[in-house]
ROBA-315066 format. One record per atom (N, C-alpha, C): x, y, z. Coordinates in steps of 0.001 Angstrom, whole numbers, plus 500000, padded with zeros to 6 digits. Each point is the difference from the previous one (the first is absolute). Layout:
N
XYZ
...
This chain:
310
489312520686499235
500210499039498918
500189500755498688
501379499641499171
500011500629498866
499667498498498668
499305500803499337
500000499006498677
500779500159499106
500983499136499746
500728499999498982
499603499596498561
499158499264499315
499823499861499249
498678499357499222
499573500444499140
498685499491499539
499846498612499041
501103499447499392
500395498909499366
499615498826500927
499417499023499495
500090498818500376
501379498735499829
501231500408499765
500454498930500005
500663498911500515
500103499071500532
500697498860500611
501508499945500713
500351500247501373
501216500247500814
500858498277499511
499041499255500166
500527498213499822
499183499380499165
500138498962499858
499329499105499126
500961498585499804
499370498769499364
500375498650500647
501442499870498884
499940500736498937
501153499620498973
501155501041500320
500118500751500782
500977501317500384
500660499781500737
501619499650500427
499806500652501816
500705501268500104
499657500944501189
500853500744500340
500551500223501145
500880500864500107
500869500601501260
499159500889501335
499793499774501289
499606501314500557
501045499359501299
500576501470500290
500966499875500643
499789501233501249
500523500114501540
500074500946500777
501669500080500099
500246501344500403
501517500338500221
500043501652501063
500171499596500980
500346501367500967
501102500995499209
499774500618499470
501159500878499496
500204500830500784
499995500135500991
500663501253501075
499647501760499536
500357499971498944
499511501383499229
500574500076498460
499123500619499468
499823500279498579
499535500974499743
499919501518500676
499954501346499625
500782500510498970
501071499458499429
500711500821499059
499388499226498971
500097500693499349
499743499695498193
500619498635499448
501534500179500447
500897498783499552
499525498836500423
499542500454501312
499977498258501008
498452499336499416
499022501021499427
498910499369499067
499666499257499052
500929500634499325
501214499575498332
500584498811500722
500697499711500178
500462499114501032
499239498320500090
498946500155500843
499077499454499734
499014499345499591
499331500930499040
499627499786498857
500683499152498814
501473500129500141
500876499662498974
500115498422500730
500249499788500993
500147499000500668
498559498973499778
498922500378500146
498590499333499879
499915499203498366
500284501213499408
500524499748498662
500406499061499661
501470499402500396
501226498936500217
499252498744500150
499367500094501327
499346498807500337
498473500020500216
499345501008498950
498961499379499210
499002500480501360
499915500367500590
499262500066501270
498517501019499336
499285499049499968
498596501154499908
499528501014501167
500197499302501005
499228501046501047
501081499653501295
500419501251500631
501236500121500739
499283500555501222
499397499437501077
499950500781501510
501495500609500541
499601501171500639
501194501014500238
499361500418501287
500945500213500629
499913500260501714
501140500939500106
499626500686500686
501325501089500560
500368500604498976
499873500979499363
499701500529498824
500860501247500187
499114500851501245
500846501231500177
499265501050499253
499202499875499521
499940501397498807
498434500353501012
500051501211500300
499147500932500556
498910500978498610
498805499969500141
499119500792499038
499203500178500658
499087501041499504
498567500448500289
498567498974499791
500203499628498822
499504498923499262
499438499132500645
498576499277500194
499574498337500487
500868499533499622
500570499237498926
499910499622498546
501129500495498964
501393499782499906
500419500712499029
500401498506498646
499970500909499121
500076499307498588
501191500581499659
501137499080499776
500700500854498996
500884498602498961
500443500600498391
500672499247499531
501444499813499697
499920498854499823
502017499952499851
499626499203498322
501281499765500219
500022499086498095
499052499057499687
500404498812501031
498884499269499500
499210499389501425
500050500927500972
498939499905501292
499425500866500266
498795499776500746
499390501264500673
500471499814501529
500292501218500236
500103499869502041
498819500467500489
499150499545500511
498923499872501007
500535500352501788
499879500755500279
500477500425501492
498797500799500859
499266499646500974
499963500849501443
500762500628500401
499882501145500784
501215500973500811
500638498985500872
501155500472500004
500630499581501851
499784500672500340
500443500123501531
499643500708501030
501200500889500678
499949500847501397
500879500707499955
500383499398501368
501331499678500567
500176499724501604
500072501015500909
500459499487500704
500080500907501362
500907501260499676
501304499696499314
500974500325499457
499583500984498362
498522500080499650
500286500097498907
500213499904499085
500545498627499710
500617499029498709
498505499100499710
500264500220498702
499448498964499342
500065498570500556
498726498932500068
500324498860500087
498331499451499437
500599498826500027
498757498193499330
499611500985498456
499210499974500190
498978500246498492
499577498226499305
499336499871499564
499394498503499176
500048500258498579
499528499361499275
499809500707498372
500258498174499242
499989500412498642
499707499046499196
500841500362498614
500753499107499477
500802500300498773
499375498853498778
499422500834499276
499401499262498847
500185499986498570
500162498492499425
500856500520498862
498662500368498570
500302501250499143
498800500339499783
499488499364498476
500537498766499852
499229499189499195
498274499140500806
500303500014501149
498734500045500896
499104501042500863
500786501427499466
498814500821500430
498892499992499798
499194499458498642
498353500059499977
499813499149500593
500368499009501050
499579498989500600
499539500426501388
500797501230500971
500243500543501143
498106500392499797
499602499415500668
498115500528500665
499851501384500919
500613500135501085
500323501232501040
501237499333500667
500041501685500977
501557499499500963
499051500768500950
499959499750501467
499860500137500845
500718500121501585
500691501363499758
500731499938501549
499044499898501323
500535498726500795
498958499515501100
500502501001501068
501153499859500812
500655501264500543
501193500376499477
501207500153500772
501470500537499860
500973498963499923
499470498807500273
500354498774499825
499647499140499017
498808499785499555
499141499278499170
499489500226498647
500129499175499276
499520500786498289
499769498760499476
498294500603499103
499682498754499633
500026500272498510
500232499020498867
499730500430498676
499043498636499799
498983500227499001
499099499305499288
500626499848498358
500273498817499853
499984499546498553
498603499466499332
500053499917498882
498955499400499335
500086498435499415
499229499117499958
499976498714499389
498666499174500663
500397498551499504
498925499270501152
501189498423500155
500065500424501090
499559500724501068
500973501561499993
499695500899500818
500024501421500033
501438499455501153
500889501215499877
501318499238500793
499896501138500813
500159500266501575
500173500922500632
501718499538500900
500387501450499861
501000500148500509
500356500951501239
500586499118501444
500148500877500981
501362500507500323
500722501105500236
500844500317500035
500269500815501180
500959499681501190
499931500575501023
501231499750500898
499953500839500293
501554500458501211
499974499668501256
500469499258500869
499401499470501195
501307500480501191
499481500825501220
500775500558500765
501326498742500160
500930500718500410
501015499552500873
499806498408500947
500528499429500438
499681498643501180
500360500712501034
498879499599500859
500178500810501140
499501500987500410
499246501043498485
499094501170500483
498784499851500235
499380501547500737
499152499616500676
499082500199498695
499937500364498900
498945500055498804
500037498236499178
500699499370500495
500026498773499218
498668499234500007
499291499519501171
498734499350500332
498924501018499341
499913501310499885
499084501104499357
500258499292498554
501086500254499579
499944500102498716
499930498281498866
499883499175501316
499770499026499356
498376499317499813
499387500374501011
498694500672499966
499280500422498992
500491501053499550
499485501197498615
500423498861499056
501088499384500055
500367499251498693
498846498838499432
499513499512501522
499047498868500110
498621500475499527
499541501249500239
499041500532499768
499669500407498785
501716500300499246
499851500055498595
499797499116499004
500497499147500407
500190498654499534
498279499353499666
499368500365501376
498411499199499984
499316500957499013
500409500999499933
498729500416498839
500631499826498247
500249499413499980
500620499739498722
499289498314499943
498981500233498616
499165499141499363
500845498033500225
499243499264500622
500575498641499951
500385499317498874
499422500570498470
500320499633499171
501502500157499701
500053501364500370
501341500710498991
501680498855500537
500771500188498874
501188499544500264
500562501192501173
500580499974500939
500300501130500781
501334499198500381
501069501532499939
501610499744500784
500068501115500573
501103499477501053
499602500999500642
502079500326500424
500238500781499688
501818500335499564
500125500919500997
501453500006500276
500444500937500853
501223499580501129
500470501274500284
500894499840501460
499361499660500908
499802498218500767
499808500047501475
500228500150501215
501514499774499912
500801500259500949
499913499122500865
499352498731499962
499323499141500086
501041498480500143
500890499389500725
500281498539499748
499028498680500176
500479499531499277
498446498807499817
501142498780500452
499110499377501323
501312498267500550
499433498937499481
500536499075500468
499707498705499233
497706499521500307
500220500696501271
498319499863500190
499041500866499153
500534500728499290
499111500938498906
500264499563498449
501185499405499779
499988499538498586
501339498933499511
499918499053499476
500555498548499839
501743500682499139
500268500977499306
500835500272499061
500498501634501282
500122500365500847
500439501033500606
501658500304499824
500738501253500312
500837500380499891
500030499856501627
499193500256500766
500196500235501256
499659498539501101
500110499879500948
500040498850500807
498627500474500991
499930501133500393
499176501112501264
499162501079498965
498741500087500763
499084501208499325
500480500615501380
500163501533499202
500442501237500926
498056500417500302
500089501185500702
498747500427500165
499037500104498639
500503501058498797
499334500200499261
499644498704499424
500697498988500307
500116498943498948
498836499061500499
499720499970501567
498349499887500729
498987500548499474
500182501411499528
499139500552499716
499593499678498281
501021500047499450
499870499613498708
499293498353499518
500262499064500928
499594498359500241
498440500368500065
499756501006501204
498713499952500123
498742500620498812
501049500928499113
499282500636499209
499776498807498970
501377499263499446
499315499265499209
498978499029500153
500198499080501379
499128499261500612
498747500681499501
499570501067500509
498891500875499954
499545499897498497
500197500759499505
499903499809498358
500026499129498869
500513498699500692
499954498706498893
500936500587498595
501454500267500516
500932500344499481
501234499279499576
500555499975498992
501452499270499908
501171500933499965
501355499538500889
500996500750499493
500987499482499150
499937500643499000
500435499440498849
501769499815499846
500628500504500635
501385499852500124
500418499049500861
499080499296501171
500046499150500368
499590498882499913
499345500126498789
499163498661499454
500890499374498979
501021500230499394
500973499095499530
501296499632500530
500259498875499359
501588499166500990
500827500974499571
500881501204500554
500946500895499390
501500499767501057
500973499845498811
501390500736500974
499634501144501027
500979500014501218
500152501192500616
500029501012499557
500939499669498688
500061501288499537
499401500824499053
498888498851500182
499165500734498804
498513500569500823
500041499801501080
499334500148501793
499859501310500144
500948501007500837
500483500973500643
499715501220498258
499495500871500754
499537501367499659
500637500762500561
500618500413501194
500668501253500065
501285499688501103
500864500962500079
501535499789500237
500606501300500378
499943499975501395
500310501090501002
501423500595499238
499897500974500355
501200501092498957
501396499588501319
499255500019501236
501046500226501156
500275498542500477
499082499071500251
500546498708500383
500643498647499010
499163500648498650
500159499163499071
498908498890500056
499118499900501068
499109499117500612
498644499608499227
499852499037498910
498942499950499003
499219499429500730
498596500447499656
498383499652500347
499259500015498735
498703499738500326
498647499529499101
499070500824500846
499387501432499148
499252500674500559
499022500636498912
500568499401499058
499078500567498657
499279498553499431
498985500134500106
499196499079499293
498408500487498384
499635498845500305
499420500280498525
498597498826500439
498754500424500350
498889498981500443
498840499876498904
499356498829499635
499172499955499487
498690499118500355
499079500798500146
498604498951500056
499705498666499718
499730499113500881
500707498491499930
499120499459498470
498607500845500122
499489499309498575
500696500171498825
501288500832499518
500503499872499114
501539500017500075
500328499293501023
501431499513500112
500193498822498975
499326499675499348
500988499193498787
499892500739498929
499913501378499740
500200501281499103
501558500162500120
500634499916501354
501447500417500545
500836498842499689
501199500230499008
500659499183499333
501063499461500967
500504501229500031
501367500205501092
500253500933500268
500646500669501499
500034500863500026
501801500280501075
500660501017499690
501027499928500456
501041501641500372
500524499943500859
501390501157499954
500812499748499359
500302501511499144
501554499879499171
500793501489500129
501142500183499379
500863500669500232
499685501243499200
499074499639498801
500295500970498643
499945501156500873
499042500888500424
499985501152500546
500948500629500864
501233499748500466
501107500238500260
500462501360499586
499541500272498968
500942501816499688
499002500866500445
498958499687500676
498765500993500823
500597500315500671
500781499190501050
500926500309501344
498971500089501229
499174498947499494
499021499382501158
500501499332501082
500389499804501184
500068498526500667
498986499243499866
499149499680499453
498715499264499552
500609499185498491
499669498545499847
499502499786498644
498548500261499518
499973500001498524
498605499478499861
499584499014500131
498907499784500115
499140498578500054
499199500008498731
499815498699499276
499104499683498605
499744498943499876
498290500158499979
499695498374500137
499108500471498063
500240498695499263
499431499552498936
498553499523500605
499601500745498805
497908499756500117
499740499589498349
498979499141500332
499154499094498512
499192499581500661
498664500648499239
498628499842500423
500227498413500316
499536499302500748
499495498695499966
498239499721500491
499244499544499371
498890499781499856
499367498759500533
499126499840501020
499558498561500258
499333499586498414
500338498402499998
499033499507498942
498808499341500814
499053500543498970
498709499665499950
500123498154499807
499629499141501108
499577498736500023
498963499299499095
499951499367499424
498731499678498596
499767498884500651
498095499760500197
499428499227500828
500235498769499666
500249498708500378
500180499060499381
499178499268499001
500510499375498818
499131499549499057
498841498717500265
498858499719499701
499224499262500457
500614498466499577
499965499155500869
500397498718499591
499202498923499516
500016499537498333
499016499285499583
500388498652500535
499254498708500174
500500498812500533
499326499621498950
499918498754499399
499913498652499132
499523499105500684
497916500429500267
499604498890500534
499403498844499351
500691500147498926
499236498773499429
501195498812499798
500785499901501346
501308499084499996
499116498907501160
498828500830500521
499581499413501311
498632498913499223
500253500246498566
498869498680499417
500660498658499902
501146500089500015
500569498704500117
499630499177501085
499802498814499607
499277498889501592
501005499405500425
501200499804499510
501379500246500901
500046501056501584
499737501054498684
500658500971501450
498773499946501552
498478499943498945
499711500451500485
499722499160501506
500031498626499624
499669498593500670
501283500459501493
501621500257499255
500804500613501258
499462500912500605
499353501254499614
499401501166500871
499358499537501099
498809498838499412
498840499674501146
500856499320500969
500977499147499543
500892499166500891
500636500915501236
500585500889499364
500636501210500916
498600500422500887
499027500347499562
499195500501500720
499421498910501156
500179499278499824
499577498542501121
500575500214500796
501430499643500060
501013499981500560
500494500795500969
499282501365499586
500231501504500390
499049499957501365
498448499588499086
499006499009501623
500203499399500963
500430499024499788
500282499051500978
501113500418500946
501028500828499839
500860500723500784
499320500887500850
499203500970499400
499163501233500974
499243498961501144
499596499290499523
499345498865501051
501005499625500893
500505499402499640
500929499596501328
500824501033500626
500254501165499246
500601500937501096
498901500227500885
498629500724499302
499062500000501463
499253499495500849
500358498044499707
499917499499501007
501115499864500939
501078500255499775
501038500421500873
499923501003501054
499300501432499113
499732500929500790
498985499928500792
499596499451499769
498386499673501040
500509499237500950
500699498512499787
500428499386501286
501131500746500551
């Protein structure tokens, strides 16, 4: 666990909203493609950017580094079979909210958690989820679940990233997809598990505002990037959606950005005591009808339970 900062100040709050967005960028090792980025977050205002597939290899838990007006937050990737670089996780933050960042915590090679500050305290999960179909998919959804439970019931928690994941009409009412593929079982069950919302599927959206990524070779668009939040503060999540801006990354991925504003239960105020006006009951009007009613009221109970008796 690294600590980022000793400041107390506020990630959200009820008069603000902001941007947090995930986007697979395939890789961003060069300098330009950072710049890039950054410049792009910029554009559309994005405070906090989950990044998957990163590409950039270090020594480092933990690397920090700055651009103009972001910090890049990255874990290593890893090396394949082949050698090459691949996944890495990380976090792009824009640094008018750095004293807000509490710690960042890489969980494994997949997983990264950052702690914001406020109240509630916002935790953020960020994570790369194998291929459909591999045999690390059920492992690693696991670790995700496990990460997920130790993170305080209070906190606002999202949880961003590549799932790889299709969600069918039996996992969520607004889907891009018709069929949950495997991961997308696995992913149903995680949220099930966790008392989770997915937030891209929780509003009425065009198709085309649906689909996250778009095969280079078939042309074949899917929904594999999502954006989840803890059901106790799903009316924090405004809207949330895919768009094009990120296009000069040269991702097959869009980003995803869902709008956040604290929303707060209100406090219920006990009801006020009700005075009555009994001195309406001195009238020998009323009161002569009351006794009348009350006779009346007699002589009925009577004859129902001589009914019931015979």
């Amino acid at each position: 666990m690294i600590r980022a900062s000793k400041y107390k100040t506020k990630l959200l709050s009820c008069k603000q909203q902001i941007s947090v967005a995930t986007h697979n960028v395939r890789t961003i090792r060069l300098e330009s493609k950072q710049q890039e980025l950054a410049h792009n977050c910029k554009t559309q205002k994005i405070k906090v950017l989950g990044i998957v597939d990163h590409k950039i290899v270090h020594d480092e838990p933990v690397l920090f580094k700055n651009t103009e007006s972001h910090i890049l937050i990255t874990t290593s990737a890893w090396r394949n079979i082949n050698n090459s670089a691949s996944g890495g996780v990380g976090l792009m933050i824009d640094k008018s909210i750095k004293s807000s960042l509490s710690y960042v915590k890489p969980w494994n090679k997949r997983i990264f958690i950052a702690q914001f500050n406020g109240n509630p305290v916002v935790t953020i999960i960020v994570h790369y989820s194998p291929v459909e179909g591999s045999n690390e998919a059920e492992e690693h959804y696991e670790n995700l679940s496990t990460a997920i439970s130790e993170v305080p019931k209070h906190n606002l928690l999202l949880i961003v990233g590549d799932f790889n994941a299709h969600q069918g009409k039996d996992a969520g009412k607004y889907t891009f997809h018709d069929k949950s593929n495997e991961n997308g079982n696995l992913m149903k069950d995680l949220v099930q598990a966790n008392d989770l919302i997915v937030t891209n599927t929780y509003f009425q959206k065009k198709q085309g505002k649906l689909w996250s990524f778009i095969s280079d070779m078939s042309g074949h668009k899917s929904q594999i990037d999502f954006i989840l939040i803890n059901k106790k503060w799903k009316n924090s999540v405004k809207n949330c959606e895919a768009y094009n801006t990120f296009s000069s990354m040269g991702s097959d991925h869009r980003v995803l950005t869902a709008k956040i504003k604290l929303s707060l239960r209100k406090c219920c105020s006990p009801p006020s005591k009700q005075n009555y006006d009994w001195s309406i009951l001195k009238d020998t009007g009323i009161s002569n009808l009351c006794k009348t009613g009350i006779k009346h009221f007699a002589v009925r109970m009577k004859v129902l339970q001589k009914h019931t008796l015979t």
